[in-house]
PyMOL Python script that loads the backbone (N, CA, C, O; Angstrom):
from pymol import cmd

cmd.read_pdbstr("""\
ATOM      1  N   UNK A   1       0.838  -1.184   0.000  1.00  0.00           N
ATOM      2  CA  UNK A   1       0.000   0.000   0.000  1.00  0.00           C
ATOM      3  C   UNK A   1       0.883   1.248   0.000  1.00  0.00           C
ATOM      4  O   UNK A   1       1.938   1.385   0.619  1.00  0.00           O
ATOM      5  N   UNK A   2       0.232   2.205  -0.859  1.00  0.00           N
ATOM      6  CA  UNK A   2       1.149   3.588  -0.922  1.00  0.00           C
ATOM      7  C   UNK A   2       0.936   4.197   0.331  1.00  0.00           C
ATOM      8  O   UNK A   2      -0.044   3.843   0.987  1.00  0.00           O
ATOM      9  N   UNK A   3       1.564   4.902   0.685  1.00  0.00           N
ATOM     10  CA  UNK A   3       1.639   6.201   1.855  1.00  0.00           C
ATOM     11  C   UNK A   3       0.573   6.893   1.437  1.00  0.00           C
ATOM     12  O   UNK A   3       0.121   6.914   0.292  1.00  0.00           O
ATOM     13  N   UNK A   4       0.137   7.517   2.478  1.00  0.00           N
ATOM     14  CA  UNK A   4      -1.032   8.518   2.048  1.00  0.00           C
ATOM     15  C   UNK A   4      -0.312   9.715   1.924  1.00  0.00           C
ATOM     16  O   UNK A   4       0.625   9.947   2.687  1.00  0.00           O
ATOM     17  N   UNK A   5      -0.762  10.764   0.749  1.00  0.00           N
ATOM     18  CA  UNK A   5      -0.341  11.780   0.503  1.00  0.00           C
ATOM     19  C   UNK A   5      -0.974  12.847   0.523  1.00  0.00           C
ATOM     20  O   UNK A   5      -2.112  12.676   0.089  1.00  0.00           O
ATOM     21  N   UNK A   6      -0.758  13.922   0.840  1.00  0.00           N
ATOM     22  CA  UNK A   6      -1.427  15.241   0.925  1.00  0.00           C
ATOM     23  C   UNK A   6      -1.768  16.049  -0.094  1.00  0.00           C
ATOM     24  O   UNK A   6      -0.833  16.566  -0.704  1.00  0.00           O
ATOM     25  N   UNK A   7      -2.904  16.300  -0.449  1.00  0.00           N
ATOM     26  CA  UNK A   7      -3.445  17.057  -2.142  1.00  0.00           C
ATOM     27  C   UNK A   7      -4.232  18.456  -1.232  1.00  0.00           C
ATOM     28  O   UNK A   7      -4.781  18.684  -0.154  1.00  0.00           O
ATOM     29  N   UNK A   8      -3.866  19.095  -2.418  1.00  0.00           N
ATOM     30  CA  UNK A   8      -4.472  20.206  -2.918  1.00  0.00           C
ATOM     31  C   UNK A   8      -5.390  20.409  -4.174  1.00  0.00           C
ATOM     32  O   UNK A   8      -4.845  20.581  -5.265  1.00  0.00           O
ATOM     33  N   UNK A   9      -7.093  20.396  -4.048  1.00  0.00           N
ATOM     34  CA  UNK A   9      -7.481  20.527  -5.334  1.00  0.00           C
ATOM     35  C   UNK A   9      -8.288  22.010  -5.166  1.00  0.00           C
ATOM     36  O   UNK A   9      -8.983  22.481  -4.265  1.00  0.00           O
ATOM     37  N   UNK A  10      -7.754  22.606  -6.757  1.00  0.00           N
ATOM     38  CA  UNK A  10      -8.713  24.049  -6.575  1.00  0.00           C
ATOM     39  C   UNK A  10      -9.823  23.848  -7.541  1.00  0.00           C
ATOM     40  O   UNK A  10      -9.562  23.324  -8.623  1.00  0.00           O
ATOM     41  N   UNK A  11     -11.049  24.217  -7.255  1.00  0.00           N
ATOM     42  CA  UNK A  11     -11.839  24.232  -7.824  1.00  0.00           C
ATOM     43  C   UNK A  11     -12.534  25.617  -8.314  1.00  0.00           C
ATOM     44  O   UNK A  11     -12.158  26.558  -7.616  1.00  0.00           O
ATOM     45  N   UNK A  12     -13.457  25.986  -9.339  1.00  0.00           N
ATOM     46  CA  UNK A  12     -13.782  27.479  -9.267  1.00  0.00           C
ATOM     47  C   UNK A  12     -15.190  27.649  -8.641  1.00  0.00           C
ATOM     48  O   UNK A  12     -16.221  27.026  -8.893  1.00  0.00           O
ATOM     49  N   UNK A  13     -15.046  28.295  -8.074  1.00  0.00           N
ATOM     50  CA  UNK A  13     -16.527  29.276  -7.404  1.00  0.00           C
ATOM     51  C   UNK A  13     -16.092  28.957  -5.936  1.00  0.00           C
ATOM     52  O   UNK A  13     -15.093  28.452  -5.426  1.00  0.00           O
ATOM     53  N   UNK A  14     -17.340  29.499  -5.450  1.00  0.00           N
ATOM     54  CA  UNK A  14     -17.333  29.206  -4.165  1.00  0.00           C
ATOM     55  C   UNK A  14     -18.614  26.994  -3.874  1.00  0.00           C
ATOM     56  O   UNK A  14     -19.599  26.428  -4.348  1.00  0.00           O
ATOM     57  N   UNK A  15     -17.983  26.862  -3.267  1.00  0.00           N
ATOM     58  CA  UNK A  15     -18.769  25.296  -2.856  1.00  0.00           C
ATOM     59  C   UNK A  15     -18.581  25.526  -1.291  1.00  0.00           C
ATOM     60  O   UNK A  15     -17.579  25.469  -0.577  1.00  0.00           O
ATOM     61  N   UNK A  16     -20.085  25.842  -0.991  1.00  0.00           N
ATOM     62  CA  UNK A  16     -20.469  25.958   0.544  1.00  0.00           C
ATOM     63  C   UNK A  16     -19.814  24.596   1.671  1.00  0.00           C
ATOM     64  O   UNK A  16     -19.393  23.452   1.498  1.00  0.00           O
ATOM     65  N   UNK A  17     -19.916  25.026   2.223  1.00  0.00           N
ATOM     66  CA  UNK A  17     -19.531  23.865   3.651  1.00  0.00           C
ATOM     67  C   UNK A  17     -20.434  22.579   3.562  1.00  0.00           C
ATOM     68  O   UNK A  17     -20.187  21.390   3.767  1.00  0.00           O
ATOM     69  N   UNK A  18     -21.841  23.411   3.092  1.00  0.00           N
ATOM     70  CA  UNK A  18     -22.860  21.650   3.249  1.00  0.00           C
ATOM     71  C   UNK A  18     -21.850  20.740   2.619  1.00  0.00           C
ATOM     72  O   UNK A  18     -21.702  19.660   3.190  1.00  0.00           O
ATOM     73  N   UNK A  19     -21.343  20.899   1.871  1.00  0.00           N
ATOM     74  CA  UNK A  19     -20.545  19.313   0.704  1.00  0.00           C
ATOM     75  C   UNK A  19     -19.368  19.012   1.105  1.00  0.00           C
ATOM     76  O   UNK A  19     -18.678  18.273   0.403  1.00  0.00           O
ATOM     77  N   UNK A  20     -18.853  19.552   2.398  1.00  0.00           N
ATOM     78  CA  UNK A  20     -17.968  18.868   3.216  1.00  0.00           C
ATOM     79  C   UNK A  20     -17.951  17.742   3.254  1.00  0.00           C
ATOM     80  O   UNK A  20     -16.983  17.119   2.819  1.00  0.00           O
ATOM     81  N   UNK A  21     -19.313  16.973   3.931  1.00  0.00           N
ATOM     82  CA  UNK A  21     -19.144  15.830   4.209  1.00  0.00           C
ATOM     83  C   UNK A  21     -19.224  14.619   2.767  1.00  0.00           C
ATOM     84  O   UNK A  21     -18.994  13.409   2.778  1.00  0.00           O
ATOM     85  N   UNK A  22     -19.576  15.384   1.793  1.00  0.00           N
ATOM     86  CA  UNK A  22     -19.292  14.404   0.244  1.00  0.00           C
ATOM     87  C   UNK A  22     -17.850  14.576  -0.117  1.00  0.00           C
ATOM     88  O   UNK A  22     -17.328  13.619  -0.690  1.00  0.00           O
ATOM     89  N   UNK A  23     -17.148  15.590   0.110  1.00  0.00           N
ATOM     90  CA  UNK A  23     -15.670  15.266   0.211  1.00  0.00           C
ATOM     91  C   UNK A  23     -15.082  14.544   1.323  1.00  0.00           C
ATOM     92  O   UNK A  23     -14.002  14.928   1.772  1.00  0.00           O
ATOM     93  N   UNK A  24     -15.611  13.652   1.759  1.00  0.00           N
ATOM     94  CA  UNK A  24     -14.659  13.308   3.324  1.00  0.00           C
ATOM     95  C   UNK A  24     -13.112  12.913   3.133  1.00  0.00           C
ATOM     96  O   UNK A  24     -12.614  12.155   2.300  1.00  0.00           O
ATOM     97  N   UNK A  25     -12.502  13.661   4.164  1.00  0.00           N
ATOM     98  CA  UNK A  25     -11.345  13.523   4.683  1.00  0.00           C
ATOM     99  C   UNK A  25     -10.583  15.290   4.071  1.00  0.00           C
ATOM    100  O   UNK A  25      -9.399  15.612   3.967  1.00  0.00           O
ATOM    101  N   UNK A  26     -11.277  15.734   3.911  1.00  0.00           N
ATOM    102  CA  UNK A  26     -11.090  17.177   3.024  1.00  0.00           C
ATOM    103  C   UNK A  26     -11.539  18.539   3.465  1.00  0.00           C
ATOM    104  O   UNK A  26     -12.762  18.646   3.553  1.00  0.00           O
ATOM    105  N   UNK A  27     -10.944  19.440   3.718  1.00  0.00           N
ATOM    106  CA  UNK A  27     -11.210  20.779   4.351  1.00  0.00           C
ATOM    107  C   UNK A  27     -11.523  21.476   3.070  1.00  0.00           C
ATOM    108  O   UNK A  27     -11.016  21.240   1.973  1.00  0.00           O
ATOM    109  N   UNK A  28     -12.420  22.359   3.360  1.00  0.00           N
ATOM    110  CA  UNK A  28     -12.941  23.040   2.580  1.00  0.00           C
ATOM    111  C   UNK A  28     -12.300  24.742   2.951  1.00  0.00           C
ATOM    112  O   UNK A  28     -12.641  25.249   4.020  1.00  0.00           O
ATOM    113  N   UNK A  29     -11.755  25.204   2.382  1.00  0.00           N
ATOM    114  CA  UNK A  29     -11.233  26.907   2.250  1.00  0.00           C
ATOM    115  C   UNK A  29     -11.142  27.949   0.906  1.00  0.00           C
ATOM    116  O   UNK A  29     -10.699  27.766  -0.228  1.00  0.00           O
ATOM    117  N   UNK A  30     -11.691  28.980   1.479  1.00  0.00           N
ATOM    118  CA  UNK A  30     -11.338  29.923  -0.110  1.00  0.00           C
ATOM    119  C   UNK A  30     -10.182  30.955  -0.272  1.00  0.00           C
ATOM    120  O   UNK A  30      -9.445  31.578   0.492  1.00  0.00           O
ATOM    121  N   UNK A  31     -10.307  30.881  -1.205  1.00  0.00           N
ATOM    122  CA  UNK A  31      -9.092  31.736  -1.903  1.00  0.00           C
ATOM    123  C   UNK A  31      -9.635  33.010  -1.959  1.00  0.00           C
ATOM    124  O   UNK A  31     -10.808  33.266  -1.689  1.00  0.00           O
ATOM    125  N   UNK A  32      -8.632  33.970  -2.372  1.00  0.00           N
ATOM    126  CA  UNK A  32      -9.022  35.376  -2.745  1.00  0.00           C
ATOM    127  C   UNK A  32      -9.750  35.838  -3.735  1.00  0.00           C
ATOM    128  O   UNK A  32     -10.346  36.902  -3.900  1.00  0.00           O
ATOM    129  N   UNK A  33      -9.574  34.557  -4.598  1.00  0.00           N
ATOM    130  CA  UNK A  33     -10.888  34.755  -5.807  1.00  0.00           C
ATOM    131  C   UNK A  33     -11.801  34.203  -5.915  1.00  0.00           C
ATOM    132  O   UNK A  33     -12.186  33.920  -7.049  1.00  0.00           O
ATOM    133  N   UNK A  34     -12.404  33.885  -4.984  1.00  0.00           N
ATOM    134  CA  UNK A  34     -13.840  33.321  -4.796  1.00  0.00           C
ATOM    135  C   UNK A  34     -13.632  31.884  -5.129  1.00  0.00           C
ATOM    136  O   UNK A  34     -14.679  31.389  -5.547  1.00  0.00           O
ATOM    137  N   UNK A  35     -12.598  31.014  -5.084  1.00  0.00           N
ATOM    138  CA  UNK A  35     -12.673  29.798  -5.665  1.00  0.00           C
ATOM    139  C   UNK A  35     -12.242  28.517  -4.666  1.00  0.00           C
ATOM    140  O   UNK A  35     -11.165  28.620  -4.078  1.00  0.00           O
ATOM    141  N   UNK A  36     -12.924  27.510  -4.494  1.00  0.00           N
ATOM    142  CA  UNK A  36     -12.735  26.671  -3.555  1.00  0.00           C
ATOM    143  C   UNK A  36     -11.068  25.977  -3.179  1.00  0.00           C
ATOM    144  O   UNK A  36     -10.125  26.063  -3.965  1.00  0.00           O
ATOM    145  N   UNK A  37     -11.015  25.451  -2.115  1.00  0.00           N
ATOM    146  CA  UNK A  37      -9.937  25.126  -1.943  1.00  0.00           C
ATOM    147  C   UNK A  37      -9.980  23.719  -1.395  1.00  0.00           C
ATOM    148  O   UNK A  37     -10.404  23.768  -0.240  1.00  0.00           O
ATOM    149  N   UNK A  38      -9.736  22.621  -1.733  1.00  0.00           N
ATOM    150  CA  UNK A  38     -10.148  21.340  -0.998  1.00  0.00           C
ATOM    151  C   UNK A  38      -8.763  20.759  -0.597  1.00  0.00           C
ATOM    152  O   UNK A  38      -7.785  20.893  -1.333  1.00  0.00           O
ATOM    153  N   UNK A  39      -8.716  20.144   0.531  1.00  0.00           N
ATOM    154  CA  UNK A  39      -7.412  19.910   1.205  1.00  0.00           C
ATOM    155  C   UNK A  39      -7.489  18.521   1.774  1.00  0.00           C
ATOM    156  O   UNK A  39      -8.402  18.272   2.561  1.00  0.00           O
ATOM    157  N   UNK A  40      -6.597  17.572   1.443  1.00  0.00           N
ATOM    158  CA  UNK A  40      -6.764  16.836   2.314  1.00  0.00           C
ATOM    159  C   UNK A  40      -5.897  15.380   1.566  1.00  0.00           C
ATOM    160  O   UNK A  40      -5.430  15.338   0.428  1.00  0.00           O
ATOM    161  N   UNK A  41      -5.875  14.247   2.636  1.00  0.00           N
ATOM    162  CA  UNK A  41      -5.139  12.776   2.183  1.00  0.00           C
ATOM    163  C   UNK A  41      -6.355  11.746   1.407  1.00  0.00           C
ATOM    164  O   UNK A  41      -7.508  11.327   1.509  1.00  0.00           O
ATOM    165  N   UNK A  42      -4.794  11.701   0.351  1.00  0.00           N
ATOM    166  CA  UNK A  42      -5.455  10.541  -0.244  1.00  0.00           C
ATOM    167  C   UNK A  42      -4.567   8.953  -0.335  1.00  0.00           C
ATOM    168  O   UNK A  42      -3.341   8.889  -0.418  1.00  0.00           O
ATOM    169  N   UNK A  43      -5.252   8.059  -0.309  1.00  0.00           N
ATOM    170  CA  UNK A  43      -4.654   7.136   0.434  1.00  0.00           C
ATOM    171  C   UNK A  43      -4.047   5.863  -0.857  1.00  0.00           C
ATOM    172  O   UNK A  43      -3.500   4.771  -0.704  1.00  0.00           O
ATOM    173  N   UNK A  44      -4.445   6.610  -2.070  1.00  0.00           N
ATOM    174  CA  UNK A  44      -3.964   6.167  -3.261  1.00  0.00           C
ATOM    175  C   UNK A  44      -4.092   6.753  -4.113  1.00  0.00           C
ATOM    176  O   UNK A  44      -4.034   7.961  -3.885  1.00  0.00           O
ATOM    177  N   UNK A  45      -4.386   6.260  -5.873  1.00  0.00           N
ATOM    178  CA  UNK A  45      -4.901   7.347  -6.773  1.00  0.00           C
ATOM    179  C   UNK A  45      -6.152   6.651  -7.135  1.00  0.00           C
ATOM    180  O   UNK A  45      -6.982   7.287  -7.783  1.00  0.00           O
ATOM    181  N   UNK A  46      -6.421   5.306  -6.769  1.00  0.00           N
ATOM    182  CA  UNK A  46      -8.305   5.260  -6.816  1.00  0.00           C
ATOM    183  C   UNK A  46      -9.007   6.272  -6.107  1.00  0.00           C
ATOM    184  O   UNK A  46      -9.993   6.901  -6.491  1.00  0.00           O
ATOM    185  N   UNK A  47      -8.430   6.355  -5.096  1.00  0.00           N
ATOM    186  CA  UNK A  47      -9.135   7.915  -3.948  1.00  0.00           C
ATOM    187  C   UNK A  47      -9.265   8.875  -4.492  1.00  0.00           C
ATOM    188  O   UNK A  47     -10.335   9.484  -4.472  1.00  0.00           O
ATOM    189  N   UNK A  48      -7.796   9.451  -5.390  1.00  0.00           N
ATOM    190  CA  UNK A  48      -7.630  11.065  -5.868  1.00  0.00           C
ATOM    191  C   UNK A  48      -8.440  10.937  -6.766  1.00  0.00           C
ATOM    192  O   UNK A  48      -9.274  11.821  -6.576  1.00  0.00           O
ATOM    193  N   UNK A  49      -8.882   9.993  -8.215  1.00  0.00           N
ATOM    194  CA  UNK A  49      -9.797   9.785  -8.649  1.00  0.00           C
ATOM    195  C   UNK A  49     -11.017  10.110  -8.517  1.00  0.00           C
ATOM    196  O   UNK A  49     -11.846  10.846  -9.053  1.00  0.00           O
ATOM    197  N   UNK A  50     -10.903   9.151  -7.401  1.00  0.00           N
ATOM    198  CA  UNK A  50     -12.838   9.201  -6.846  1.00  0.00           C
ATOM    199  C   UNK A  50     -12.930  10.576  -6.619  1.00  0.00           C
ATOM    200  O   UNK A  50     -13.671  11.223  -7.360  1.00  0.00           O
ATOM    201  N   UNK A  51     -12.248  11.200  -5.636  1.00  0.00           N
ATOM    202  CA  UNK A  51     -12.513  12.644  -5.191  1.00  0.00           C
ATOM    203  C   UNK A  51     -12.928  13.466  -7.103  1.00  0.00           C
ATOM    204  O   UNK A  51     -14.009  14.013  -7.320  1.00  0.00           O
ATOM    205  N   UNK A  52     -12.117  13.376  -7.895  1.00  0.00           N
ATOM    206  CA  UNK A  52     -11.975  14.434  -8.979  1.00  0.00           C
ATOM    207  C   UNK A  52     -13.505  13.982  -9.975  1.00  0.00           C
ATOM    208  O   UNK A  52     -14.195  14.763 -10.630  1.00  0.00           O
ATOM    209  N   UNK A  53     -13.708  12.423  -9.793  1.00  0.00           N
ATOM    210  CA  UNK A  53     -15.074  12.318  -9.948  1.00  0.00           C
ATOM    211  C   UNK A  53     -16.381  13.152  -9.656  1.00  0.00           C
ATOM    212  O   UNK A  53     -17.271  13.566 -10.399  1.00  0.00           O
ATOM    213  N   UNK A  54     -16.153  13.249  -8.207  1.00  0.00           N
ATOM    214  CA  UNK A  54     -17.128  14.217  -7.760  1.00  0.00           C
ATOM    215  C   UNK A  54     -17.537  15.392  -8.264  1.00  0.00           C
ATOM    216  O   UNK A  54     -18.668  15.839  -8.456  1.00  0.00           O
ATOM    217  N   UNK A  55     -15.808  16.103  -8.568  1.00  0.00           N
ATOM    218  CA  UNK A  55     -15.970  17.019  -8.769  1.00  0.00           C
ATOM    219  C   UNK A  55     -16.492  17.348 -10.385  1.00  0.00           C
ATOM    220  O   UNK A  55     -16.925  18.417 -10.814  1.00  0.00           O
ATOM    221  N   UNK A  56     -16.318  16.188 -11.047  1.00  0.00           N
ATOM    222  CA  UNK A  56     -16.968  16.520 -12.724  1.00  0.00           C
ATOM    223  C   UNK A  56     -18.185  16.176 -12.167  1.00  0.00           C
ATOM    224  O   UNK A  56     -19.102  16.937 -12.474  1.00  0.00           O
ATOM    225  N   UNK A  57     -18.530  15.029 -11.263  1.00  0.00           N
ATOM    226  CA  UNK A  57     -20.044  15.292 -11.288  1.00  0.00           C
ATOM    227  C   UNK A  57     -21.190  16.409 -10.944  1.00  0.00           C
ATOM    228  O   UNK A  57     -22.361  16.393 -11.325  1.00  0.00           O
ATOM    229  N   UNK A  58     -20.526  17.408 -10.101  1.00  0.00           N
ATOM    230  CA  UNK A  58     -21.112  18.314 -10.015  1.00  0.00           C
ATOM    231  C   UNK A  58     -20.982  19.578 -10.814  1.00  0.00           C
ATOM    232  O   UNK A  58     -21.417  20.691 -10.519  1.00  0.00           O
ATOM    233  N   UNK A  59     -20.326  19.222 -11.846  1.00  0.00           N
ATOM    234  CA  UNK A  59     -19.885  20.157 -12.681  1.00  0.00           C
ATOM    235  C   UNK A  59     -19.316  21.600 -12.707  1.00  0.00           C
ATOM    236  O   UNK A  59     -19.416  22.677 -13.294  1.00  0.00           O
ATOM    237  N   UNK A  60     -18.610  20.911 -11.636  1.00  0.00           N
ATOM    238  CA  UNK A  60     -18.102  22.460 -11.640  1.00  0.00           C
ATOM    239  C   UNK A  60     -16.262  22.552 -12.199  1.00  0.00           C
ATOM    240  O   UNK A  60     -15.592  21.524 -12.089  1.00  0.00           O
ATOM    241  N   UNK A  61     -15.729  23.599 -12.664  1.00  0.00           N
ATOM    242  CA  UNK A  61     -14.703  23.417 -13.421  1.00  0.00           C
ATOM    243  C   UNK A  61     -13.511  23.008 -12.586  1.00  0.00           C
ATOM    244  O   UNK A  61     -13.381  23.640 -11.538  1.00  0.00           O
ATOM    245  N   UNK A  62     -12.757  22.219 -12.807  1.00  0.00           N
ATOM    246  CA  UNK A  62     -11.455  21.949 -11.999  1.00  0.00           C
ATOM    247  C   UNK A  62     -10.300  22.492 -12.907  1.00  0.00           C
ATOM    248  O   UNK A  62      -9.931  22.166 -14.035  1.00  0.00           O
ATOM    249  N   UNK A  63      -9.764  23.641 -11.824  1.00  0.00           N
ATOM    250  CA  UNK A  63      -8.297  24.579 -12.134  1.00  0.00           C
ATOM    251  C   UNK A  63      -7.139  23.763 -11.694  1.00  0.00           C
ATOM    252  O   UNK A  63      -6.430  23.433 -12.645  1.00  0.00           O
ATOM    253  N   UNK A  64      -6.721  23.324 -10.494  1.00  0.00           N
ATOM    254  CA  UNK A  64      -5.890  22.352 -10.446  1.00  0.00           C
ATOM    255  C   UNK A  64      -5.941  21.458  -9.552  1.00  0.00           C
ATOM    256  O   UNK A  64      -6.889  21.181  -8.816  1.00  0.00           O
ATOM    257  N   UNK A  65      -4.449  20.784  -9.631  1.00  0.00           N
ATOM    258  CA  UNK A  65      -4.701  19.315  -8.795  1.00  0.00           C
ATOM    259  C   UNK A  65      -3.278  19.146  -8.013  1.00  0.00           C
ATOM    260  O   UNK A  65      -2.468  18.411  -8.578  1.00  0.00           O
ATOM    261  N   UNK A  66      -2.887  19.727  -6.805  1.00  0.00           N
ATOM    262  CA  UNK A  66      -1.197  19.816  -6.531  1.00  0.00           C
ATOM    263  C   UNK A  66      -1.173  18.409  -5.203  1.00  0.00           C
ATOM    264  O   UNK A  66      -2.034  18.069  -4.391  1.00  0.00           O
ATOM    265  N   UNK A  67       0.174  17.892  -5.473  1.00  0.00           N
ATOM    266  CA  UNK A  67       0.619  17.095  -4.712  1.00  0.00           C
ATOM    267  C   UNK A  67       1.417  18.071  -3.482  1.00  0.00           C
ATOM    268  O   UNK A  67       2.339  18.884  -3.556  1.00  0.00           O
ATOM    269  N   UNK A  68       0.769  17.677  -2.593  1.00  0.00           N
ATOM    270  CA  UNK A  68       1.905  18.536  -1.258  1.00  0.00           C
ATOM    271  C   UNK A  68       3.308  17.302  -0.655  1.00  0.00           C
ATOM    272  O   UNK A  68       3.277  16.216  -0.076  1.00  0.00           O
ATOM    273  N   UNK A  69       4.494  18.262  -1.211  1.00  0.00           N
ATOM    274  CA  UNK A  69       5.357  17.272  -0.655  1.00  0.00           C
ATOM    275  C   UNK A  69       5.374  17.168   0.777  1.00  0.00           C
ATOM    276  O   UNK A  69       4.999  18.141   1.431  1.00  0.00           O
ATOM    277  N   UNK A  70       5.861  15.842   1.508  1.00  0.00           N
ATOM    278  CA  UNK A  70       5.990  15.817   2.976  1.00  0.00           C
ATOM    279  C   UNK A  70       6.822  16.103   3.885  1.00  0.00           C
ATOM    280  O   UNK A  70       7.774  15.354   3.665  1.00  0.00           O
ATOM    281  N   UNK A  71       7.133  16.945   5.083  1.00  0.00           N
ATOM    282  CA  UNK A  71       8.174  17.599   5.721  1.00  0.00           C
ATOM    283  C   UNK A  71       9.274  16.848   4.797  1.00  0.00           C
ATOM    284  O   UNK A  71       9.985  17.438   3.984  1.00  0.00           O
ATOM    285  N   UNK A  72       9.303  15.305   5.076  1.00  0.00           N
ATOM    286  CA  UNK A  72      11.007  14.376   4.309  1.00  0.00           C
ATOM    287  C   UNK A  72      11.235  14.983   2.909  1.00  0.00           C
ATOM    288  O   UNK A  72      12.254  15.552   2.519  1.00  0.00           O
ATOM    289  N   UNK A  73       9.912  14.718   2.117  1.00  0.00           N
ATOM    290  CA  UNK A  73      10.211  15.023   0.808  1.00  0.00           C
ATOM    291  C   UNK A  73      11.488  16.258   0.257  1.00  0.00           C
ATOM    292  O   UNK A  73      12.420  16.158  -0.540  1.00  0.00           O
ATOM    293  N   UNK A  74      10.839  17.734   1.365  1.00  0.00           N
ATOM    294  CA  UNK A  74      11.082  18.824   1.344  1.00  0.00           C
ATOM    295  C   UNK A  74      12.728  18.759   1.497  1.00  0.00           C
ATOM    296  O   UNK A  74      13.535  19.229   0.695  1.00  0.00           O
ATOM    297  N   UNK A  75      13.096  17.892   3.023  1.00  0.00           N
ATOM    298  CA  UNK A  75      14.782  18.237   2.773  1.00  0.00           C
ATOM    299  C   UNK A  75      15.293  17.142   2.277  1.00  0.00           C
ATOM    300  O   UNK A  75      16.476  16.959   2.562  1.00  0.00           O
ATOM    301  N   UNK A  76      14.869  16.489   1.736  1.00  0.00           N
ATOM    302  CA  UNK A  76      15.985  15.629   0.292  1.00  0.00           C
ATOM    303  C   UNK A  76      15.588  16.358  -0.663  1.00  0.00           C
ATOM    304  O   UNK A  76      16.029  16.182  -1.799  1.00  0.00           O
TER     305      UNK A  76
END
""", "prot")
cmd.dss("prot")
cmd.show_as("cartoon", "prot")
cmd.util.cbc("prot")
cmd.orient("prot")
């Protein structure tokens, strides 16, 4: 099994708090331009998947998709 890794997905507009719990494991925050911020581990890439599923299913546009490196990553 992979390590779980830490993502960053931005999405555009604002997506209220109710749909927190359809992202689970994911914080919901905005940006300065009105555009969502979803945060959180994924525990493979069937997960990161599933999550980006959601997000075409609700159709809303996806701007990006960042891998957060981990404290180790950072000093090697």
């Amino acid at each position: 099994m992979e390590p779980q890794t830490l993502y960053e997905i931005r999405i555009q507009g604002h997506l209220s708090q109710g749909w927190a719990a359809w992202f689970e494991g994911f914080t919901l925050d905005y940006d300065g331009n009105g555009d969502t911020v979803l945060t959180g581990t994924i525990v493979d890439q069937a997960a990161l998947h599933g999550a980006l599923m959601r997000i075409r299913d609700l159709g809303i546009p996806l701007l990006s998709v960042n891998r957060i490196p981990t404290e180790q990553e950072k000093t090697h």
